[in-house]
C-alpha positions, 0 to 999 in steps of 0.5 A: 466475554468483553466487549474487546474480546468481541472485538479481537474475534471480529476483526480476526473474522473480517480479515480471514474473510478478506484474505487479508494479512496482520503485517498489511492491515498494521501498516494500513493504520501506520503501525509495526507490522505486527500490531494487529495480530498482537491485539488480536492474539494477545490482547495488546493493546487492550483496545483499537486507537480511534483513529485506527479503528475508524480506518479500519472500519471503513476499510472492511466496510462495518460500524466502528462498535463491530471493531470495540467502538463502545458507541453501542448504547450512544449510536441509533440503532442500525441495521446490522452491516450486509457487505462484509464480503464486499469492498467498501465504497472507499478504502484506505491505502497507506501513503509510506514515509519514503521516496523513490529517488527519480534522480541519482537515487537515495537509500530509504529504509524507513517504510512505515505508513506517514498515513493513508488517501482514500480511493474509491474502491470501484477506480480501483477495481478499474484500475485492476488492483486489490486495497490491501497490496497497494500503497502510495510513495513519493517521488524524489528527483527528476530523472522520470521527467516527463513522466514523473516529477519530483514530488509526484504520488505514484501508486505501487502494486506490490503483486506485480513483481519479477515474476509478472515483470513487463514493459511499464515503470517500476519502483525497484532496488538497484545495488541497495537503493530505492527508485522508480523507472522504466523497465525494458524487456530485453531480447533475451529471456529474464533481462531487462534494462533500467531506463530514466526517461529523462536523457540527461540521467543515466541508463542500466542496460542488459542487466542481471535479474539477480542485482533488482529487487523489483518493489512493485509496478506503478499503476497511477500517479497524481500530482500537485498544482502550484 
C-alpha cells in the first residue's frame, strides 16, 4: 500500500469520525464539492495540494505526512497526535466569493470558497456553533445599518434554518435573491416578516414561508477600521 493510499484512508478515517461531509470539507479548502471524496474514492488527484493539506491538517488536528505529507523522513520524530476527536486549537472556516446584499439585493450564484479565516475553536464553542456548518459572507449595502455595513464579514450558521427559525438576523433568498435581514416572528404560527433595519429601505410583512429560503443565522460580524 502507497503512501497516498495511507493517505485516502486516513482522511476518510478522520471525517467519519468527525461527522463530517465530502462536499463541506471540499469548500473548506476552496474546492468543487465533490473533491475530497474523488481523492478519497478514486484517487484523483493523486495527492493532497500543500496548502489544502496544511488546512486540512490543522482542522482535524494531525501532522500534515498523516494526510500525504511525504515530510516523514525530513520532519523530527513526534509523538503521534492524541486529540484526533477532539477539535484543534484553531480551525478554518471557508470566507465564500459572494455578498449578501444589505441594500436592494443582488443575485449571487457564485458560492465556492474565496479562502478561509482562522477561529479559535474554544470562541466557537462559545459561540454555540460547529467548524464544519459555518461559513463567512460579506456584506453587500447599507439597508442593515447600523447593525451591519457594507463590507462587513458575518458568520453564518448554516444549522439554523426554517426549522429553527426565530427572532435574529438572517441570510436568506427572497424571489431568487441573496440577503441579510432581520427576521420577525409573526403572531401567526410559520409567518414571519423581512425587516431592514435601516428605515430608508423597505420591509417584507406577514409573508409566505414558501417564498424564503432561509441560508443560515448570522452569529457574528467583524468589520474593518479605516
Amino acid at each position: 500500500m502507497d503512501d497516498m493510499q495511507d493517505a485516502r484512508i486516513a482522511l476518510e478515517r478522520l471525517v467519519a469520525e468527525r461527522g463530517d461531509n465530502y462536499a463541506d470539507l471540499s469548500r473548506l479548502i476552496g474546492r468543487n464539492p465533490a473533491y475530497i471524496q474523488q481523492f478519497i474514492k478514486r484517487g484523483t488527484p493523486r495527492k493532497l495540494d500543500e496548502a489544502d493539506r496544511r488546512i486540512l491538517a490543522r482542522y482535524f488536528g494531525v501532522a500534515e505526512r498523516m494526510l500525504g505529507g511525504g515530510a516523514a523522513m525530513a520532519e523530527p520524530a513526534a509523538p503521534p497526535p492524541t486529540r484526533s476527536r477532539s477539535m484543534p486549537s484553531v480551525v478554518a472556516v471557508p470566507r465564500l466569493a459572494l455578498g449578501a446584499s444589505a441594500g436592494g439585493g443582488t443575485l449571487d450564484e457564485d458560492e465556492r470558497a474565496a479562502g478561509v479565516m482562522a477561529f479559535d475553536a474554544r470562541w466557537l464553542r462559545h459561540l454555540g456553533v460547529q467548524p464544519q456548518h459555518v461559513s463567512i459572507i460579506r456584506v453587500d449595502g447599507e439597508s442593515m445599518a447600523p447593525t451591519l455595513s457594507d463590507g462587513d464579514d458575518i458568520m453564518v450558521d448554516h444549522r439554523d434554518d426554517a426549522v429553527r427559525l426565530r427572532d435574529g438576523v438572517y441570510v436568506l433568498r427572497l424571489d431568487g435573491v441573496l440577503m441579510v435581514k432581520r427576521v420577525a416572528m409573526g403572531p401567526l404560527r410559520g409567518r414571519f416578516s423581512v425587516v431592514s433595519d435601516n428605515p430608508h429601505y423597505p420591509d417584507w410583512a406577514d409573508i409566505d414561508p414558501a417564498l424564503v429560503d432561509i441560508v443560515g443565522r448570522v452569529v457574528w460580524t467583524g468589520r474593518r477600521l479605516i
